[in-house]
N, C-alpha and C positions, 0 to 999 in steps of 0.2 A: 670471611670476605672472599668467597673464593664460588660463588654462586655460578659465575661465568666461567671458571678457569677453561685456560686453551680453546677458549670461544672467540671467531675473529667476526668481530661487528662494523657495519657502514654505519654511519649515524648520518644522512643529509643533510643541510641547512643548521651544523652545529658551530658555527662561527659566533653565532651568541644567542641569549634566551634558549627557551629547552630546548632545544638541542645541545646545549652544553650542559644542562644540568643530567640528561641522560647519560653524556657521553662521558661524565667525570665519574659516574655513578657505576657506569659501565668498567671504564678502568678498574674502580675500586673492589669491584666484585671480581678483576680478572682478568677480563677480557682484553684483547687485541683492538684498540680501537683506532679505525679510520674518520680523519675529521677532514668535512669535506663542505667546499661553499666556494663564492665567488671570491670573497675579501682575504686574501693568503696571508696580510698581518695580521688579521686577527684571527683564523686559524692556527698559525702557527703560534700564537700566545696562547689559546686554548691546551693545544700540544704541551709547550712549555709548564701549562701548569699540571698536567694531567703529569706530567712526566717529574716534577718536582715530589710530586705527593708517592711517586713508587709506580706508578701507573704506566703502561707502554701504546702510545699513541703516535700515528704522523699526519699531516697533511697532504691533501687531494684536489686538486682545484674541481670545481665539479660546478654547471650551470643546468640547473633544470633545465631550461628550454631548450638545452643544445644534447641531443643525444648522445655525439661523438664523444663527448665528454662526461656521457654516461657508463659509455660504452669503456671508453680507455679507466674511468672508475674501477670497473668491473676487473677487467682484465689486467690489473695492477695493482690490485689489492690481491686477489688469487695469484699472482706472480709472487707477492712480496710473502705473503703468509702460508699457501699452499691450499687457500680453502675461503669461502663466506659460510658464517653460520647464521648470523644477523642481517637482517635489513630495517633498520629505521626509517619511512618516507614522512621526515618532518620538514623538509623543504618544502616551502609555497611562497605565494601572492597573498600575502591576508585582506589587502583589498576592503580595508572596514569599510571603507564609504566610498563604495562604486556604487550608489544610490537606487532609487526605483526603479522597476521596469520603465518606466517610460525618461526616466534621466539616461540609462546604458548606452550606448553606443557598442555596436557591433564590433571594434577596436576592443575596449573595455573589457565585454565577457568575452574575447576570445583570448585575451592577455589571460585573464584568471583561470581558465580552464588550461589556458597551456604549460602553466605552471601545475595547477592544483592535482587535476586528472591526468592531462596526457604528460606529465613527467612523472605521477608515480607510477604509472601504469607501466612508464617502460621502465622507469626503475626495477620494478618488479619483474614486468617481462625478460629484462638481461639478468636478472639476479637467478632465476630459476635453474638453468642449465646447470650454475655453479650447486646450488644446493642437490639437485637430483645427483648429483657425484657422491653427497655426504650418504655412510651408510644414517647417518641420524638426520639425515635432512635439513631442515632449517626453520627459522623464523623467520615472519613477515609482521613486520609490527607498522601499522599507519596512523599519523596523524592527525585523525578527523578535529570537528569542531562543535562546538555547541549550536553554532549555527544553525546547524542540521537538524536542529533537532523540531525546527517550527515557524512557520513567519516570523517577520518583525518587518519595520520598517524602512531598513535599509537594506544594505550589505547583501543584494538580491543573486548576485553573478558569485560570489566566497561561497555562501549558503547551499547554491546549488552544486556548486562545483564538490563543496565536501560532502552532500550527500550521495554525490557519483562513490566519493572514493569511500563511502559505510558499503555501495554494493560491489562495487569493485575487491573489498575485502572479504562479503560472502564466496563471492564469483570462486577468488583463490583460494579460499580456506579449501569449500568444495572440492575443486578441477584435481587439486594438487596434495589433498589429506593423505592420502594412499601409499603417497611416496615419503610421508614423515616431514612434508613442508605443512607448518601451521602459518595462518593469516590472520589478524586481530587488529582493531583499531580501535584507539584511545583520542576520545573527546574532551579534551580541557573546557574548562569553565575557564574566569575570568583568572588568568597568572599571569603576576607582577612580577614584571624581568627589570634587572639592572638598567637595561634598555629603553625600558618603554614606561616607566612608573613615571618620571616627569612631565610625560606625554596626558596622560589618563587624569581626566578633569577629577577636580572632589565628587562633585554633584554627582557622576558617572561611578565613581567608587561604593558612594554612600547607595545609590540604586542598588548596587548588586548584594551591597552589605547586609542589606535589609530583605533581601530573596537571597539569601545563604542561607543553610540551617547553624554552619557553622560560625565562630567569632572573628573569622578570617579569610584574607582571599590568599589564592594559591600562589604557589612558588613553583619555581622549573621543577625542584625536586620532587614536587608531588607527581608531575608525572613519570620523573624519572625511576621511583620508586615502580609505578606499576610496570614500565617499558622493561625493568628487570627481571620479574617477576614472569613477562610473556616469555621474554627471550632466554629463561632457563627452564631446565627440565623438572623445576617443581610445575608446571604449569601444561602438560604434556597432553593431558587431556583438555585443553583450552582450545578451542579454533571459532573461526566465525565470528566472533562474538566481538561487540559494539560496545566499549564500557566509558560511563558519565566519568571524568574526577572533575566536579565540579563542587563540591561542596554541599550538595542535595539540593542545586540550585533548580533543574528538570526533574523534580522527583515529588513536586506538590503541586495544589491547582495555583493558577496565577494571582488568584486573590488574598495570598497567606498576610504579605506584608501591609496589603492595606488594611484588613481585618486587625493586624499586629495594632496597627498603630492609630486605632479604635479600642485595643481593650478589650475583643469583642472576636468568640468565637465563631458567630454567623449573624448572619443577617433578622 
């Protein structure tokens, strides 16, 4: 369990759903973990437990939209631990139903971009200087969406916003590979948080059930598992790179489930 050892990692928007299933994950592999969001009880109950189970974690207030308080992130995790070797930008606006282009209001997407794009971007942009200090550099792990991956019907300002940040992760993987900073972003599929399962209609679960390949929908830990995997040095040759955990839900054409439930391989 020592994957991360002596690795200090930000996990943003780990106050609950994955971002805590990273940042428990992350503990338990080793690492130094910063939790960091606006809601400081349930931060620090994260901490609490990360710290029960052997893990060494504290709290950070930290608000996307506000940079200062990106800024004092930065510069207070590198005070407290001597270094960032991790960046998680799983903070956002999920924004499901900020509706069609023609429902948005210019308030609307510029709320979701503010959050989605221009807070990881500077997350990232203040995170760099600390990494370029490491002789091993660092990781840049983002958390994109499936969204991104195609139209649909709604969620038109989320969608766009997380496929700013799929290019925004080529952007840095590029800019900054030389110096031993890798950039990577991880797109969840449908994951059922503690948080948000009571919320998620039947009808809307069964949809997805049925365009999974898998028996199941995901949990924080499925991503927390791959977010580990970036942010250690099994993964070294890894950059740039866009990956689905979605269950193989983008990985077939869109008529699987309805053919499924016909019995019937094609038309």
């Amino acid at each position: 369990m020592d994957r991360l050892k002596n690795k200090v990692a930000i996990v943003t928007g780990s106050t609950s759903g994955i971002g805590v299933g990273i940042a428990r994950l992350y503990a338990l592999e080793g690492a130094k973990v910063v939790i960091c969001g606006r809601r400081q009880e349930k931060g620090q109950a994260v901490v609490d437990s990360i710290v029960q189970e052997g893990g060494e974690a504290y709290y950070h207030f930290m608000d996307i939209n506000a940079t200062e308080s990106i800024d004092a992130l930065m510069a207070d995790t590198a005070e407290k631990y001597g270094k960032i070797d991790i960046l998680v930008n799983n903070a956002a606006n999920v924004g499901l139903k900020d509706g069609r282009v023609d429902e948005l209001t210019l308030e609307m997407w510029d709320s979701v971009f503010d959050s989605d794009v221009r807070g990881t971007f500077y997350a990232t942009k203040c995170v760099l200087p600390y990494m370029q200090k490491n002789e091993d550099g660092g990781s840049i792990i983002n958390i994109g969406s499936m969204a991104s991956c195609g139209g649909d019907l709604g969620s038109t300002a989320y969608a766009c916003a997380k496929a700013g940040v799929n290019m925004l992760t080529q952007y840095t993987a590029l800019q900054y590979g030389k110096q031993n900073i890798r950039c990577n972003c991880v797109r969840p599929g449908l994951i059922v948080t503690p948080q948000n399962e009571a919320h998620i209609p039947d009808a809307l679960k069964e949809v997805f059930l049925s365009n999974i390949m898998v028996n199941r929908y995901g949990c924080p830990e499925d991503i927390g598992h791959l977010c580990v995997y970036l942010a250690s040095d099994e993964s070294s040759y890894v950059s740039g790179q866009i990956i689905n955990v979605d269950g193989g839900l983008n990985s077939h054409v869109p008529t699987v489930a309805q053919f499924r439930d016909l019995n019937s391989r094609t038309w």
